[in-house]
OpenMM code with the backbone's topology and positions (N, CA, C; nanometers):
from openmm import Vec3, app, unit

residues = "UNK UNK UNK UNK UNK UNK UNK UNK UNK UNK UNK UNK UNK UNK UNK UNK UNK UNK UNK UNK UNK UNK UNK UNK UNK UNK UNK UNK UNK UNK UNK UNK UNK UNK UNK UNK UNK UNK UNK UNK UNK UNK UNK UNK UNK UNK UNK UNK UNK UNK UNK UNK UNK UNK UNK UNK UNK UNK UNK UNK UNK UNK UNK UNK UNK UNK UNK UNK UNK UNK UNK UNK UNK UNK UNK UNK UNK UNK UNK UNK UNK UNK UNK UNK UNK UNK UNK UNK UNK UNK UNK UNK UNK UNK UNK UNK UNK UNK UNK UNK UNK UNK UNK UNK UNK UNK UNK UNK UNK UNK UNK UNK UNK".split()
positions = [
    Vec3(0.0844, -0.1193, 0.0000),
    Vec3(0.0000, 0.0000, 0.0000),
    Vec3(0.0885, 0.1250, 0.0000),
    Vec3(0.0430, 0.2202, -0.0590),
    Vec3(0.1355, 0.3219, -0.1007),
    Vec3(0.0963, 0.4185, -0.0141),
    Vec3(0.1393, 0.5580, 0.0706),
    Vec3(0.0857, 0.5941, 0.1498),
    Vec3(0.0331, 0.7732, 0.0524),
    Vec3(0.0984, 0.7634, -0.0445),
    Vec3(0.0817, 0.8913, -0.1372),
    Vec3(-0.0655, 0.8205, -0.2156),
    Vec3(-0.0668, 0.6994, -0.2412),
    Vec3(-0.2521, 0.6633, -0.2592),
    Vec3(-0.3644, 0.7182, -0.2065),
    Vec3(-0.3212, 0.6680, -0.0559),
    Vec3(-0.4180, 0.6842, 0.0050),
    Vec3(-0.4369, 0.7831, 0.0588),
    Vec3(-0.3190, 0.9128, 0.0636),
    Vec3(-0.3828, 1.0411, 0.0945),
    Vec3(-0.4381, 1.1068, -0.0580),
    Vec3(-0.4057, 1.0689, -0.1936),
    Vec3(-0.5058, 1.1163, -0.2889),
    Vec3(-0.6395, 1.1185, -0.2607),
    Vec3(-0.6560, 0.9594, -0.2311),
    Vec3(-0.8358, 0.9239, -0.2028),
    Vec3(-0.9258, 0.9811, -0.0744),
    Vec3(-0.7786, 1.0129, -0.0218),
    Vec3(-0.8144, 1.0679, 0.1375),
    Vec3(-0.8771, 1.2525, 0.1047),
    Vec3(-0.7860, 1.2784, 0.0286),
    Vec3(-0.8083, 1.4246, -0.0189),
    Vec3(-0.9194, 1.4494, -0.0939),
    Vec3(-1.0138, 1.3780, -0.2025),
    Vec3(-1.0992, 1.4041, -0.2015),
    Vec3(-1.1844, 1.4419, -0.1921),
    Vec3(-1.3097, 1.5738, -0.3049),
    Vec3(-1.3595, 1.6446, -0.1945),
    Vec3(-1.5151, 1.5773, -0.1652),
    Vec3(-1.5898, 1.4662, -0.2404),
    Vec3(-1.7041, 1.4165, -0.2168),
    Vec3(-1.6991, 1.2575, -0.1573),
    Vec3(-1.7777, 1.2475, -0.0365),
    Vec3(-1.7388, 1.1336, 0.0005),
    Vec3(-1.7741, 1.0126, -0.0933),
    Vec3(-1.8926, 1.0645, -0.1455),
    Vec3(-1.9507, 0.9426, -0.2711),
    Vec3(-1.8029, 0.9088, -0.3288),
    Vec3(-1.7093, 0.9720, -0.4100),
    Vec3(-1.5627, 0.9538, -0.4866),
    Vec3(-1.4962, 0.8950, -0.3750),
    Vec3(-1.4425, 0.9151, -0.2418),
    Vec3(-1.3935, 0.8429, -0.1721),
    Vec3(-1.4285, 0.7557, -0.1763),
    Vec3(-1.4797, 0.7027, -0.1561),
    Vec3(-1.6070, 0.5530, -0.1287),
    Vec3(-1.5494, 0.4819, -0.2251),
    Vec3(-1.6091, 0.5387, -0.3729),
    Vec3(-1.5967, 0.4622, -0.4620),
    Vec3(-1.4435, 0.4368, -0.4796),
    Vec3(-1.3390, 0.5426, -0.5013),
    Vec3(-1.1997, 0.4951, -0.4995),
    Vec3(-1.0820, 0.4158, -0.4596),
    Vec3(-1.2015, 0.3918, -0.2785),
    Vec3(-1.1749, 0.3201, -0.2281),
    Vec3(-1.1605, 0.1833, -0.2199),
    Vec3(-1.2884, 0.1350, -0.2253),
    Vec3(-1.3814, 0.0177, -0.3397),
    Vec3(-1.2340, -0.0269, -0.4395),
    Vec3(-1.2482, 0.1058, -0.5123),
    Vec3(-1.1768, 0.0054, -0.6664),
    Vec3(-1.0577, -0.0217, -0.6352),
    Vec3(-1.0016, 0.0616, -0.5243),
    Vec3(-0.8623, 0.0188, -0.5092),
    Vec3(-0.8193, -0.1297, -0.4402),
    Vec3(-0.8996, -0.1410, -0.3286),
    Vec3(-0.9805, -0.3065, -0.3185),
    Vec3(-0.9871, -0.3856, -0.4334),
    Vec3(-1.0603, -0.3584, -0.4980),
    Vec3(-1.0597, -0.4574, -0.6247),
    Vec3(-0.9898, -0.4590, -0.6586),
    Vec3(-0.8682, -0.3757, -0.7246),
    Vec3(-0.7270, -0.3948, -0.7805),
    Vec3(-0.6346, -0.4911, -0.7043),
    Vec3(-0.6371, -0.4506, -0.5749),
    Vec3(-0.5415, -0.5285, -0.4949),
    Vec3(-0.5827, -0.6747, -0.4737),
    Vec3(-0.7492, -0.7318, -0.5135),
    Vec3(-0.7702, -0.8382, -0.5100),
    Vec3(-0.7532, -0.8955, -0.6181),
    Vec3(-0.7906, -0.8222, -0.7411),
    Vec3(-0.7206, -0.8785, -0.8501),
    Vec3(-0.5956, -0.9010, -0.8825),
    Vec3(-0.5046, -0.8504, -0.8588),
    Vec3(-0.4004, -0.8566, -0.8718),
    Vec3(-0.3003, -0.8097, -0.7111),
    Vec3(-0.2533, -1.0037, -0.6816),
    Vec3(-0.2392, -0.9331, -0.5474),
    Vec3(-0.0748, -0.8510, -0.5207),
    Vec3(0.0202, -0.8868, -0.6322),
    Vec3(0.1028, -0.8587, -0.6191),
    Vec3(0.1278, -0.7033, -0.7127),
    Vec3(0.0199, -0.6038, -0.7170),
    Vec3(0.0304, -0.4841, -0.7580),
    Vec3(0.1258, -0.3510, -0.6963),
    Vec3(0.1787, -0.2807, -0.7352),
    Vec3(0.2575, -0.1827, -0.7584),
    Vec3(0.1810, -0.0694, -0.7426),
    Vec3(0.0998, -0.0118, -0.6651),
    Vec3(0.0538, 0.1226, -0.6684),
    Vec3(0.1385, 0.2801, -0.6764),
    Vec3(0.1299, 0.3615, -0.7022),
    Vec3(0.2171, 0.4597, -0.6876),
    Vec3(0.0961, 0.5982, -0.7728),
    Vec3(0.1601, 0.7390, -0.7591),
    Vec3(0.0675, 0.8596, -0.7994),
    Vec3(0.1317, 0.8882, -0.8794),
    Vec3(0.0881, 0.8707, -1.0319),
    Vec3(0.1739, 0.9124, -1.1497),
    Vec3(0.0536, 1.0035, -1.2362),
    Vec3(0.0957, 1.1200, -1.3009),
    Vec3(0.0301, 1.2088, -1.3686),
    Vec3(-0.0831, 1.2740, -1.2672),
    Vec3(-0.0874, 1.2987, -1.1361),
    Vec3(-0.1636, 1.2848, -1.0517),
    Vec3(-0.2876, 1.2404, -1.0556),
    Vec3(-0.2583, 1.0811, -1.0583),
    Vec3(-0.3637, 1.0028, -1.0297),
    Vec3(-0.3019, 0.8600, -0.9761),
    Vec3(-0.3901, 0.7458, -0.8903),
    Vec3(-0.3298, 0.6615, -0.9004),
    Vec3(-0.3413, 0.5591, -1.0105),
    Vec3(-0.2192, 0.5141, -1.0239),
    Vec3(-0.1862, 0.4221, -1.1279),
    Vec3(-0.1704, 0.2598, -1.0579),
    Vec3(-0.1818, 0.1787, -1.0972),
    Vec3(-0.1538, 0.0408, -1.0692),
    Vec3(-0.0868, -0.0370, -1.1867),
    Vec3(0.0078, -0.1214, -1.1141),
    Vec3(0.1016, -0.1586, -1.2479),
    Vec3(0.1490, -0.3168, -1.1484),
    Vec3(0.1688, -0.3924, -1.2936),
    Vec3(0.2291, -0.5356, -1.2559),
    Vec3(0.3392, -0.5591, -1.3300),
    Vec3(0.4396, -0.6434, -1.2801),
    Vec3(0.5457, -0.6528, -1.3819),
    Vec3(0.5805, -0.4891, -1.4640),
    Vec3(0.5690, -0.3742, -1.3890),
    Vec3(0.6018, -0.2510, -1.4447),
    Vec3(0.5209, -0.2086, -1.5675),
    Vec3(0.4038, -0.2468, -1.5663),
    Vec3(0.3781, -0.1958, -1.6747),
    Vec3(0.2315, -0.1613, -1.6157),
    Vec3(0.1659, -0.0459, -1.6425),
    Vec3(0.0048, -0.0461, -1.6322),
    Vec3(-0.1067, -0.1350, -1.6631),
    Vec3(-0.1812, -0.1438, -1.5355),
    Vec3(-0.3003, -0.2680, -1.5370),
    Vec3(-0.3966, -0.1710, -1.5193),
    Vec3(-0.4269, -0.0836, -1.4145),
    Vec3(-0.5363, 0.0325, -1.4233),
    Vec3(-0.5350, 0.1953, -1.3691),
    Vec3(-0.5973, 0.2092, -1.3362),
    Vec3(-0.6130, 0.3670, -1.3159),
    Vec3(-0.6941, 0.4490, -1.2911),
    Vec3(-0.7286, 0.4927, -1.1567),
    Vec3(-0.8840, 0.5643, -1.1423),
    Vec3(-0.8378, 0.7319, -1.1252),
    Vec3(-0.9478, 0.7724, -1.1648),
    Vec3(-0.9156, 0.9274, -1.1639),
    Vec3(-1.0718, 0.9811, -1.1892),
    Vec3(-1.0513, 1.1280, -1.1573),
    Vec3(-1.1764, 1.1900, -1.0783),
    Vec3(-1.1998, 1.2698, -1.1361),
    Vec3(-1.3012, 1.3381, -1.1743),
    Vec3(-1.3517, 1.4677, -1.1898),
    Vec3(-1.4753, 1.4958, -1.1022),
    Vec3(-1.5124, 1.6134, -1.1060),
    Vec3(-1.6107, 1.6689, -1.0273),
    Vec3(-1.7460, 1.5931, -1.0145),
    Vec3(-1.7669, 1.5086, -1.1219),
    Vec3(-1.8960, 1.4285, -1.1246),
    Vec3(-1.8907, 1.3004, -1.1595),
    Vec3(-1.7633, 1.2445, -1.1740),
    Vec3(-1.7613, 1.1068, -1.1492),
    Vec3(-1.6117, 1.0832, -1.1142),
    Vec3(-1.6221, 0.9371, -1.0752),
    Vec3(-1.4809, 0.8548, -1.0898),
    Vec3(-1.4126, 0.7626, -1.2325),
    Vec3(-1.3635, 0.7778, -1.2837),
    Vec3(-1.3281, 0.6937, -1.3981),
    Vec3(-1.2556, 0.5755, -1.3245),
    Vec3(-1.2636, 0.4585, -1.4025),
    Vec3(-1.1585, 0.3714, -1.3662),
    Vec3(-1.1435, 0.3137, -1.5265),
    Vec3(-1.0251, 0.3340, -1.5432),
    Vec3(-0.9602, 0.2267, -1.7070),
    Vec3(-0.8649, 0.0899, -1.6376),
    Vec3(-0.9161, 0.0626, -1.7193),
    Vec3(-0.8387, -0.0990, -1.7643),
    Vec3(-0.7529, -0.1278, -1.8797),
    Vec3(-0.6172, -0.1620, -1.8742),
    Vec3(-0.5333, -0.1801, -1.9788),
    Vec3(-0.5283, -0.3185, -1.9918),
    Vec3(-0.4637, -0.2900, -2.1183),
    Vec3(-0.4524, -0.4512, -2.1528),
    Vec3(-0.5460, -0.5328, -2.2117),
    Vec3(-0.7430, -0.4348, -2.2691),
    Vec3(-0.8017, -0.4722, -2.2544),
    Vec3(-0.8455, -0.5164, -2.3422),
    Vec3(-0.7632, -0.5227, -2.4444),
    Vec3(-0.8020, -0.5881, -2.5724),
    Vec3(-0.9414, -0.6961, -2.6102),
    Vec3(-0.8698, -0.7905, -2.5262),
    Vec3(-0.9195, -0.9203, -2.5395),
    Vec3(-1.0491, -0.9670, -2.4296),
    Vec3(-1.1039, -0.8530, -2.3789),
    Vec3(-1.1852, -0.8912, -2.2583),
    Vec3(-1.3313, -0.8894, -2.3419),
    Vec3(-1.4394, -0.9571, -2.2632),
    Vec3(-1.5688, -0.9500, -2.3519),
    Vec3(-1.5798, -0.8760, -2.2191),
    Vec3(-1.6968, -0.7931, -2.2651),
    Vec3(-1.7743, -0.6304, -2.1522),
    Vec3(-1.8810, -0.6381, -2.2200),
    Vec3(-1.9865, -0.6383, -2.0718),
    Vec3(-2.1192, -0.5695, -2.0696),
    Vec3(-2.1376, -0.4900, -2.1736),
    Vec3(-2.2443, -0.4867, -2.2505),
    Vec3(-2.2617, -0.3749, -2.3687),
    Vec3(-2.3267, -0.2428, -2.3049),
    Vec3(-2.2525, -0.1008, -2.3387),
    Vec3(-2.2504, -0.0228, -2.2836),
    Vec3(-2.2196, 0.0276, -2.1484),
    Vec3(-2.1273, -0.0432, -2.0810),
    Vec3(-2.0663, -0.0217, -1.9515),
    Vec3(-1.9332, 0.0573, -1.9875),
    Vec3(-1.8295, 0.0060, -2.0626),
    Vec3(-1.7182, 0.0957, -2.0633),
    Vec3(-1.7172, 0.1309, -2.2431),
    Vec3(-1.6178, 0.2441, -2.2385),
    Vec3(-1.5945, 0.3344, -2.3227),
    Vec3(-1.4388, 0.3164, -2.3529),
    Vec3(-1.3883, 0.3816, -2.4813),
    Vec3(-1.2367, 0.4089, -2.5124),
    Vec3(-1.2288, 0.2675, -2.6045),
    Vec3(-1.0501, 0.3152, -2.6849),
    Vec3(-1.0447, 0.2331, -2.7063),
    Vec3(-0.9982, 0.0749, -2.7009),
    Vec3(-0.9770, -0.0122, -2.7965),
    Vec3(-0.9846, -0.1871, -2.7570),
    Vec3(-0.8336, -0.2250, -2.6638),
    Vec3(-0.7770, -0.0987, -2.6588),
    Vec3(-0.6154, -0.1701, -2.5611),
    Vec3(-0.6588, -0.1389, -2.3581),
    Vec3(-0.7207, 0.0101, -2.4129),
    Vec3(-0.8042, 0.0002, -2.2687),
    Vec3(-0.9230, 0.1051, -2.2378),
    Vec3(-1.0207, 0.0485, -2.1571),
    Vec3(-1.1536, 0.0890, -2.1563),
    Vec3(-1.1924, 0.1585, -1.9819),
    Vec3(-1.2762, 0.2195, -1.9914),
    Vec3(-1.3005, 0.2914, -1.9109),
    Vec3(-1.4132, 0.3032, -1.8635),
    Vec3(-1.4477, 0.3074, -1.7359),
    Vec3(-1.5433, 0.3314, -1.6656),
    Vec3(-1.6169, 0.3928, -1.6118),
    Vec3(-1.7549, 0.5085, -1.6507),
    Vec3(-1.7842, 0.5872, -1.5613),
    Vec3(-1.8553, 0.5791, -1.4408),
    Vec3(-1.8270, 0.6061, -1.3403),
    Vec3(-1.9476, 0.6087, -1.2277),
    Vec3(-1.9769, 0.7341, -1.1367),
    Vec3(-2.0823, 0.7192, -1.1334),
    Vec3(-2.1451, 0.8889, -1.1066),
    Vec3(-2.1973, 0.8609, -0.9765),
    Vec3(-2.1889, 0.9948, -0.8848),
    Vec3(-2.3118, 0.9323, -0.7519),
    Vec3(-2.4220, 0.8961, -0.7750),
    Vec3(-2.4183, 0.7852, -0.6599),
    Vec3(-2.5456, 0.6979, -0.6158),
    Vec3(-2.5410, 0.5725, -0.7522),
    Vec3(-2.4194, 0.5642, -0.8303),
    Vec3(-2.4065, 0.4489, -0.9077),
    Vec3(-2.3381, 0.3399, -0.8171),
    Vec3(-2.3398, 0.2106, -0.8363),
    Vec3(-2.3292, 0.1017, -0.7716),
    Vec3(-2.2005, 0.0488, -0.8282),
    Vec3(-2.1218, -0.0220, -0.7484),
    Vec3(-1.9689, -0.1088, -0.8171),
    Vec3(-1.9858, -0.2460, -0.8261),
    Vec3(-1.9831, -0.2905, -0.9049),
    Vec3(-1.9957, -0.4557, -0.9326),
    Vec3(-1.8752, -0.4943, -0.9166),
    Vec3(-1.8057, -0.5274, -0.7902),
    Vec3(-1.6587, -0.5269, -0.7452),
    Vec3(-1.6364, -0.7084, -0.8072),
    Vec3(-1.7401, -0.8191, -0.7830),
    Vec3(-1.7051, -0.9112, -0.8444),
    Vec3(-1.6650, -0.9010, -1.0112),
    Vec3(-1.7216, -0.8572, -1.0785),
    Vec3(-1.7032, -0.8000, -1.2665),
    Vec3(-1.5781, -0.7790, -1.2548),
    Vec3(-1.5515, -0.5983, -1.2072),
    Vec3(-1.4708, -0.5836, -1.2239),
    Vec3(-1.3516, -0.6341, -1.1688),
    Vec3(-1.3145, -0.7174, -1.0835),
    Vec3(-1.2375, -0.7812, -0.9973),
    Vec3(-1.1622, -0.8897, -1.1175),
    Vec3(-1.2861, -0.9750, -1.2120),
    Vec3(-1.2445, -1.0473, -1.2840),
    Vec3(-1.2106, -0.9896, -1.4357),
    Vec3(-1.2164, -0.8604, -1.4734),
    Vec3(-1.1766, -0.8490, -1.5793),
    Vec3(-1.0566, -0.7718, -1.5268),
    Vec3(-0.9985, -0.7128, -1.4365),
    Vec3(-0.8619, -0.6803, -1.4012),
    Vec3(-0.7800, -0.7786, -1.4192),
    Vec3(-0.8358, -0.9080, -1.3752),
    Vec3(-0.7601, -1.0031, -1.3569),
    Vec3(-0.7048, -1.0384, -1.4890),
    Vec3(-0.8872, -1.0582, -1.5535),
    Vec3(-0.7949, -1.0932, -1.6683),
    Vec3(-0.7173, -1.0250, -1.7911),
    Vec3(-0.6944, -0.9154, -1.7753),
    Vec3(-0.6569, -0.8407, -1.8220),
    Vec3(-0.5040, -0.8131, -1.7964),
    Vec3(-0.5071, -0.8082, -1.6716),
    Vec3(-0.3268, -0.8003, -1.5920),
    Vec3(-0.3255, -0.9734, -1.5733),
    Vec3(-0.3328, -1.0542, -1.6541),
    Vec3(-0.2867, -1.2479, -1.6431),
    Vec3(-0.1758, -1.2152, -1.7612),
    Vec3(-0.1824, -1.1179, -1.8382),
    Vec3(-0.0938, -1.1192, -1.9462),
    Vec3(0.0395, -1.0398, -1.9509),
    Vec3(0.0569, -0.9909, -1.8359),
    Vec3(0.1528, -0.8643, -1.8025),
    Vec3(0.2620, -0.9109, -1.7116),
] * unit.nanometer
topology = app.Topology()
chain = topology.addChain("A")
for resn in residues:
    res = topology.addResidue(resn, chain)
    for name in ("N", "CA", "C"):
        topology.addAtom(name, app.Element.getBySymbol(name[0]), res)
C-alpha cells in the first residue's frame, strides 16, 4: 500500500468519490495481489510486472476507472468506453460497483503482463 494513494483518495472532496476509490482500489489489490501502486500524472496508477493494469481518476462528477490490456476482454454492452487496448469506466453518484465483474476483468486483463 502506497501511502501517497491513500492520501489522494483521502483528499478528495465528495465522500460518494472516496467511497468509490476506495472500493476500486480493493478490487485492484484483489485482482491482482502482487500490484505496484504509486501517484503518477496525478492520479493513481496500478502496475504489474512494471507496466500499467489500471487507473482511477476523478472529476467533479464522477470517478473513472480504465483498464489496460483490454483488448481481449468481452464487456457488458454499454458499460465501458475508449479504445480496444483500454476501456473505461464511468461512475457517477449513487451508481453502484460490481466489485465481483470488475475484480475479474482486471484479472484478466493483468494475467498477461
Amino acid at each position: 500500500m502506497n501511502q501517497e494513494v491513500i492520501d489522494f483518495i483521502e483528499a478528495l472532496n465528495e465522500p460518494w468519490q472516496i467511497e468509490l476509490s476506495t472500493n476500486l482500489r480493493k478490487v485492484v489489490h484483489q485482482a491482482i495481489p502482487d500490484v505496484l501502486e504509486r501517484i503518477q500524472y496525478k492520479k493513481p496508477h496500478f502496475l504489474k510486472n512494471g507496466k500499467y493494469a489500471a487507473v482511477i481518476s476523478t472529476s467533479k462528477e464522477a470517478v473513472s476507472f480504465t483498464i489496460f490490456n483490454a483488448a481481449n476482454l468481452e464487456l457488458p454492452e454499454g458499460m465501458f468506453e475508449g479504445p480496444a487496448e483500454r476501456k473505461t469506466l464511468k461512475l457517477r453518484k449513487g451508481d453502484s460497483l460490481d466489485s465481483e465483474l470488475i475484480a475479474s476483468l482486471v484479472s484478466q486483463a493483468s494475467s498477461s503482463l
